[in-house]
RODO-2510 file (C-alpha; in nm, 4 decimals, decimal comma):
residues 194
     n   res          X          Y          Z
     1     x    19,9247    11,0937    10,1453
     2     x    19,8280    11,0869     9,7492
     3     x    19,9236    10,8202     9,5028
     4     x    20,0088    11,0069     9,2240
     5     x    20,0321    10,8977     8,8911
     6     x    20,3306    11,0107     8,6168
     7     x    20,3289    10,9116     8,2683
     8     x    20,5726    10,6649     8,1722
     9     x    20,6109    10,6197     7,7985
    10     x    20,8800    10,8199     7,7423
    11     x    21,0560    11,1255     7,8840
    12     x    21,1928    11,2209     8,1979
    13     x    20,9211    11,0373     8,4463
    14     x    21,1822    10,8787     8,6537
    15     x    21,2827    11,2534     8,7974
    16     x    20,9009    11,3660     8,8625
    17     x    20,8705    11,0208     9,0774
    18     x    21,1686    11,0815     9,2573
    19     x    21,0446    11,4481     9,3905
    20     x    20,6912    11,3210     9,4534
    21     x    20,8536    11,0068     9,6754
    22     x    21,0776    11,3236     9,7944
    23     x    20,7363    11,4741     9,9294
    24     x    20,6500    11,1955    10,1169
    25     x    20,3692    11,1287     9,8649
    26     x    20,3292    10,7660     9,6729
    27     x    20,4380    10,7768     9,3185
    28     x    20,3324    10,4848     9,0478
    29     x    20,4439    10,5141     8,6528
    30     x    20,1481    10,4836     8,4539
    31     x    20,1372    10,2820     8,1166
    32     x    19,7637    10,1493     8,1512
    33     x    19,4350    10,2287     8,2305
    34     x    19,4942    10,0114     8,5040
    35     x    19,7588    10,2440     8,6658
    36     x    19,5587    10,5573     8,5962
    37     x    19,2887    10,3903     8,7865
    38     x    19,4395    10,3729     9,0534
    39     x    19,6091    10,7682     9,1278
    40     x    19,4660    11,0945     9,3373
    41     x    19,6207    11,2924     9,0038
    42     x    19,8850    11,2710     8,7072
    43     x    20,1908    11,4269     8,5656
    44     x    20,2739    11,4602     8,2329
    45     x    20,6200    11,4747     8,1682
    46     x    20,8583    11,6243     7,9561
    47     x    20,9672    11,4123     7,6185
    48     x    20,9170    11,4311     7,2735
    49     x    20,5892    11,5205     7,2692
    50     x    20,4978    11,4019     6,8875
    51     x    20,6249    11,0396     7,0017
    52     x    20,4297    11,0700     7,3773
    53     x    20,1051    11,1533     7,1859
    54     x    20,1359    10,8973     6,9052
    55     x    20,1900    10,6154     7,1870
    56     x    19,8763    10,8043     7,3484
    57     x    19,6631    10,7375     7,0684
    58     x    19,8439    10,3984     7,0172
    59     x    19,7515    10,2399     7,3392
    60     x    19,4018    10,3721     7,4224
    61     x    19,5191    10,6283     7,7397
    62     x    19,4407    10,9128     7,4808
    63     x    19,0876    10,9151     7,5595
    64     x    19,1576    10,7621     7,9289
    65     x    19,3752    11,0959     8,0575
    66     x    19,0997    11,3065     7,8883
    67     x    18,8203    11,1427     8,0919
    68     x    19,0586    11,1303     8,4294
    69     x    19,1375    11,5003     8,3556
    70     x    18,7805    11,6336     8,3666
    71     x    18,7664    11,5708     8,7275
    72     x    19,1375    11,4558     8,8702
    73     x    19,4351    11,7154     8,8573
    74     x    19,6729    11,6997     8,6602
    75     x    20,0269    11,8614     8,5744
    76     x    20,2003    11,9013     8,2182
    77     x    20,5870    12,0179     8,2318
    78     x    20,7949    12,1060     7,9089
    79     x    20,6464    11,8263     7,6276
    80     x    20,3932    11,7551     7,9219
    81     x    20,2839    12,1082     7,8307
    82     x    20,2337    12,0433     7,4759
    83     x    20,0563    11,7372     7,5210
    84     x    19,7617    11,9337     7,7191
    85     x    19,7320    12,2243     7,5489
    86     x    19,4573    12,3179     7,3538
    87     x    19,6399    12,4187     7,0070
    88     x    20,0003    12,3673     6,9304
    89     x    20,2169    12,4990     6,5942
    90     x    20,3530    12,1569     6,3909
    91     x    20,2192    11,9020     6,5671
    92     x    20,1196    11,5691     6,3905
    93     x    19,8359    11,4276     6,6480
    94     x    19,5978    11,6463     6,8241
    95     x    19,6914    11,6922     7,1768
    96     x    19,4288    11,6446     7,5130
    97     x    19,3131    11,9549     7,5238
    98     x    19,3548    12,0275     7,8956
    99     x    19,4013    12,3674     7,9491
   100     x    19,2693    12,6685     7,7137
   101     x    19,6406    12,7470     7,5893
   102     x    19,7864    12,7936     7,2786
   103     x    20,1401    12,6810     7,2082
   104     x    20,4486    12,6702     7,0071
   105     x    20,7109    12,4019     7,0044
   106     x    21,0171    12,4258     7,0487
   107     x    20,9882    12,8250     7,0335
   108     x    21,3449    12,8564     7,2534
   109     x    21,5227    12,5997     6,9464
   110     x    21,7155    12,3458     6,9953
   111     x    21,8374    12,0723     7,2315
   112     x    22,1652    12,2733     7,1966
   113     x    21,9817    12,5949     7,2894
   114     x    21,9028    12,4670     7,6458
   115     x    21,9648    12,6829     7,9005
   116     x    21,9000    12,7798     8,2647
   117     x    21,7276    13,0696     8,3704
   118     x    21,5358    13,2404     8,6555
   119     x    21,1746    13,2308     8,6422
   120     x    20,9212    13,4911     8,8501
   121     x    20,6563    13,2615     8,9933
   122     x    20,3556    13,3694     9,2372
   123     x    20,2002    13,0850     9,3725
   124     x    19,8966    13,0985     9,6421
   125     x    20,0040    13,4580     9,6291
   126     x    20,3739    13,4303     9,7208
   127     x    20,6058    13,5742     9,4895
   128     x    20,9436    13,4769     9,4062
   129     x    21,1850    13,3374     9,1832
   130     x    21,3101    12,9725     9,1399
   131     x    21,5552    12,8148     8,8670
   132     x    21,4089    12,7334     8,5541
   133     x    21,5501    12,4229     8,3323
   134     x    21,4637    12,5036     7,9573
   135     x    21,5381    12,1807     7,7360
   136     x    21,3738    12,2817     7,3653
   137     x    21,1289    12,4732     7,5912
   138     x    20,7985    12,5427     7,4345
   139     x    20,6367    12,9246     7,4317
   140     x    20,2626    12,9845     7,5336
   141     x    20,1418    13,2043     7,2814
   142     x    19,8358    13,2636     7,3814
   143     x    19,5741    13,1502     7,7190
   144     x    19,1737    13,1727     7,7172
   145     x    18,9966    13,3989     7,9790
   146     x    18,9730    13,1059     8,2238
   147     x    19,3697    13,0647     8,2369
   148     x    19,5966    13,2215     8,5140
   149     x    19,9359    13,2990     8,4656
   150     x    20,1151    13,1835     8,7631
   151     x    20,5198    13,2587     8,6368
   152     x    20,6582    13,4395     8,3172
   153     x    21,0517    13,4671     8,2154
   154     x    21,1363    13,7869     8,0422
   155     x    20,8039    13,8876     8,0405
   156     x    20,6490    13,5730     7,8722
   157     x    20,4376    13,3267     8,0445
   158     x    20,5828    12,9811     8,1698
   159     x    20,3613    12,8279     8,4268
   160     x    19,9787    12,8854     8,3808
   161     x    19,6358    12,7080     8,5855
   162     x    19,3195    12,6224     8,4510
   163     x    19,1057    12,4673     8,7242
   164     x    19,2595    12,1730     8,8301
   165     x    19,5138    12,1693     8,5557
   166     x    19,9290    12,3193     8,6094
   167     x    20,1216    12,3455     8,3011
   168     x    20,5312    12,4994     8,2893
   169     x    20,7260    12,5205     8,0062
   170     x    21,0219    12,4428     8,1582
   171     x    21,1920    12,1326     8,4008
   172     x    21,0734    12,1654     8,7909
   173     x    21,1680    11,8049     8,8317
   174     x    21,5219    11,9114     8,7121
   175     x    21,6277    12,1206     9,0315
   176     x    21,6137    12,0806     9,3905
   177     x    21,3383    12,3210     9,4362
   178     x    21,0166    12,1258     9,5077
   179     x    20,7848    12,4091     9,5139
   180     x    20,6040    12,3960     9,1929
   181     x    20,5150    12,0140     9,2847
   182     x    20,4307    12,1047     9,6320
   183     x    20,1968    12,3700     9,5184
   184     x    20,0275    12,0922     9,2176
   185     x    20,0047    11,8835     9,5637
   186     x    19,8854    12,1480     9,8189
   187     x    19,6425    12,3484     9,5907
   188     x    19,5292    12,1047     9,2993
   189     x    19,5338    11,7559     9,4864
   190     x    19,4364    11,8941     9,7977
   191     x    19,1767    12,1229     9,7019
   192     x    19,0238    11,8651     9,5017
   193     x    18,9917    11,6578     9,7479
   194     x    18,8788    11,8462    10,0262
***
């Protein structure tokens, strides 16, 4: 069993928590160094990414998720995405820097815009598709040599890998499927850790 940490200064953490508890895996909501401290790995949810990475560099866990990323897994979903990339298009603060990935906000438009889609995944080699929940969904645009593509939609990538780190522009908390958190648990956490 893994504690596993989720980001909780804004955005949708309360749904990530409820499908890690859902996976019979311990779930804490991180706001300090403290919490960080004490988790196996971390998700960063979706949001509003501009206001998740000015209370980053507000309260000190900018630097703190940068160290605990370089050798704990972690997973970025929607604004989580943003927040790890490596570039992003109109962004105010400069996000972690994760994952070698180069995005653009809000690329699908607006909150009215949302919209539910299938998405073609392969992950650990198993191909299928799964719901995907796209809320002002960002767009990779483009991914270094050391990035898998693990899903696309219409032919563009949504879920990539870079080592230990699992980004998806889109909502996996927002459906019943667990499988993209079971695979961050089964092949990030439990890799690591083995």
């Amino acid at each position: 069993m893994y504690q596993i940490g989720v980001l909780a200064l804004q955005g949708d953490f309360a749904k990530h928590i409820q499908a890690i508890i859902r996976l019979k895996h311990l779930a804490l909501a991180v706001r300090t160094k403290q919490d960080l401290d004490k988790c196996d790995a971390l998700v960063i949810p979706g949001g509003e990414s501009t206001t998740v990475l000015k209370l980053l560099h507000d309260s000190g866990l900018f630097g703190n998720i940068q160290a605990f990323a370089e050798n704990h897994p972690a997973m970025g979903t929607c604004a989580g995405l943003i927040i790890s990339a490596k570039e992003v298009t109109d962004l105010s603060y400069s996000p972690l820097n994760l994952i070698d990935i180069s995005v653009n906000r809000n690329a699908y438009g607006r909150q009215r815009d949302s919209f539910l889609d299938e998405v073609q995944v392969s992950l650990n080699g198993v191909e299928r598709s799964l719901e995907g929940v796209f809320i002002r969904a960002p767009q990779i645009i483009r991914y270094g040599p050391d990035v898998q593509i693990l899903g696309n939609h219409k032919g563009m990538p949504v879920i990539a890998a870079n080592k230990h780190i699992l980004v998806s522009t889109f909502h996996p908390e927002l459906t019943n499927d667990l499988s993209i958190h079971q695979y961050f648990i089964n092949y990030f956490i439990g890799q690591k850790r083995t």
